[in-house]
N, C-alpha and C positions, 0 to 999 in steps of 0.2 A: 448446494442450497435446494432447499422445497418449498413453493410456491405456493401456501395455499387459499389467501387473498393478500389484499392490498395493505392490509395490515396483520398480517402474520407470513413471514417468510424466515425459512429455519436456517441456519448452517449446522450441518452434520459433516461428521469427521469418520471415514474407518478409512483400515487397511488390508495391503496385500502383501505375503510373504512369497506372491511366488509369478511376477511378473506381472500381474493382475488379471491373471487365468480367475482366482478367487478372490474374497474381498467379504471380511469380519463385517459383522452386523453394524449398520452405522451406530453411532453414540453422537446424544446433541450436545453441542457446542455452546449452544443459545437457551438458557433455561426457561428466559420468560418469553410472553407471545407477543411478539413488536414484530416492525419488517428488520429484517438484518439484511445486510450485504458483506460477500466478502469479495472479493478480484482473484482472479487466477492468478498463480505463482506469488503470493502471499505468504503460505506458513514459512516460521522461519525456527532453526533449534539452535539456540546459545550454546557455550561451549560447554556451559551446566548441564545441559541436557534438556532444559524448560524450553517449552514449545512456545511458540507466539501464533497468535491469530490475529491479524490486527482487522475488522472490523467497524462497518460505520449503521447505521441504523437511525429509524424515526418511530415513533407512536403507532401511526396512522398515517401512510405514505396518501391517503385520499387528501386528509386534514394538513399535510404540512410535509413540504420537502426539503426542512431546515435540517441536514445532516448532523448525527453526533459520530466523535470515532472512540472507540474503547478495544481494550485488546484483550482479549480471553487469551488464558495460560496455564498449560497443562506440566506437571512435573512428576507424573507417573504412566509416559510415552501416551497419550490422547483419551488414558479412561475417565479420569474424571479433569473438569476443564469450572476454572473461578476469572471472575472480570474484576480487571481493574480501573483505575478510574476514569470517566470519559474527561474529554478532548474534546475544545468546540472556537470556534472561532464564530463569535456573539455577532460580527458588525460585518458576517457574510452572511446572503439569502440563504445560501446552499451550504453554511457552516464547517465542520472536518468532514472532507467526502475521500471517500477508497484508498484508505492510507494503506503504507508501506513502510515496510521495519529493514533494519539492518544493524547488525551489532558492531561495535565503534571497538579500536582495542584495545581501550580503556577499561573495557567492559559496559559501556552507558550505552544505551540503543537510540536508537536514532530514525525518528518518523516523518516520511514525507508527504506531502498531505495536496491534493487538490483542494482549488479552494474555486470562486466564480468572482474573484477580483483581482484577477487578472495576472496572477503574479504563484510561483510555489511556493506554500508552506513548509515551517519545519518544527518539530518539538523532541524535545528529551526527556530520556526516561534514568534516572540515576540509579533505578533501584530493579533491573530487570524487568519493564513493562507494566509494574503496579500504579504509578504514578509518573507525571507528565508537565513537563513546560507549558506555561502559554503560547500558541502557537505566532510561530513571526512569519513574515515574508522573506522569504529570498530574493536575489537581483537575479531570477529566472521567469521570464517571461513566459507564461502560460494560458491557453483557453480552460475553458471546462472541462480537461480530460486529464487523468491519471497519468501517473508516471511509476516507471519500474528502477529499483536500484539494488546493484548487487556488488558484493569486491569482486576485483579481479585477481585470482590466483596468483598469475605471475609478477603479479609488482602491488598487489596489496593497495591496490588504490580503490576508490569508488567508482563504477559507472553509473550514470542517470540514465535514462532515457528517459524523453518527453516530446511533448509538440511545442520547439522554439517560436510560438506566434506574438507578433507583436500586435496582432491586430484589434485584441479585446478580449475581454469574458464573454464571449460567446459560445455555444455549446459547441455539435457536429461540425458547423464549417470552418471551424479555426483548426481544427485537429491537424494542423497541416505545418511547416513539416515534419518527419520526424527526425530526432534531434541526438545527439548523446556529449555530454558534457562528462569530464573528468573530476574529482577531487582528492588528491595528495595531499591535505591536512584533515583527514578528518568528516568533512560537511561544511567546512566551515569557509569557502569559498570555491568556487565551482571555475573551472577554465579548461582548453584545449574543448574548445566548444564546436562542432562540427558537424553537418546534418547525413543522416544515415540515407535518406529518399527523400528526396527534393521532389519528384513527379507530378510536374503542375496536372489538376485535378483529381488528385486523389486523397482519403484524409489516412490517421493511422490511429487508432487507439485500443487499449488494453491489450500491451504487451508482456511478453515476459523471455527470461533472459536463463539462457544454458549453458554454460562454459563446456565446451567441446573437448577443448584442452586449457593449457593452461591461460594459454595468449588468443585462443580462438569463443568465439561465442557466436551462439544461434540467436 
């Protein structure tokens, strides 16, 4: 991302073919001048080949910290990049904040959403990230921080990570702890719920997730 006020902030995309000794001229992601956001460990490529970006964004981060989330989608590897439709959760302050994709194997993608009421979001995409579910709540207790999710290799389930807090929507100090939750159907109920770093006083947030092997993960 580039910064170049409060209300203009880019996401740009390039790559490296050779360990990231070099690195193509970036291409933007973001056509129009809004603030965008994206989270680390976010891009994700369906078995099509179509990239995802999923992204959340405001106007004028001065005028309004009412997040939208929309996912930019590239199907000719990152050069040229079309949005599809945004995502918003109306009767949150802080709306779809730093979602997170994962492809279902059904083929429907599947987005996790912070939200600032208290609880994770979730919405579907039926049509490879063009269009979007009304966002629901999960029975995953959450402050105001992101969450990462990936399959795991060796048994094809879903991992979550998040901060299991029961304590409210509140920002920084609820990040606590951090959490990882299982799902074996799908998205569609979460369990084998179990905290990664319990370490009273300290908080965790915007993670991401590297399967090392098959059963192992960074």
């Amino acid at each position: 991302m580039v910064k170049n006020s409060e209300a203009d902030c880019r996401v740009l995309y390039l790559t490296s073919s050779n360990e990231g000794k070099t690195w193509t001229q970036p291409r933007n992601v973001t056509p129009s001048i809004r603030y965008w956001g994206m989270n680390n460990d976010r891009l994700v490529q369906l078995k099509s080949g179509r990239l995802l970006a999923p992204l959340w964004f405001v106007d004028d981060w001065r005028k309004s910290h009412h997040t939208r989330g929309v996912v930019f989608y590239s199907d000719d590897e990152g050069q040229t990049w079309k949005a599809g439709s945004e995502v918003d959760i109306p009767q949150g302050p802080r709306g779809v904040d730093e979602p997170a994709v994962v492809e279902l194997k059904d083929g429907r993608v599947l987005m996790m959403i912070r939200s600032d009421l208290g609880k994770v979001f979730k919405s579907l995409s039926s049509d490879a990230g063009l269009s979007w579910s009304q966002p629901e709540a999960l029975p995953l207790e959450s402050p105001t921080a992101p969450g990462s999710i990936a399959r795991i290799p060796s048994t094809g389930d879903l991992l979550f990570i998040w901060n299991n807090s029961p304590k409210g929507p509140k920002h920084t100090q609820d990040r606590f702890p951090l959490t990882a939750a299982i799902s074996q159907d799908e998205g569609k109920t979460w369990g084998k719920i179990k905290d990664v770093d319990a370490t009273p006083g300290f908080t965790y947030a915007y993670t991401s997730l590297t399967f090392l092997t098959p059963k192992t993960v960074l």
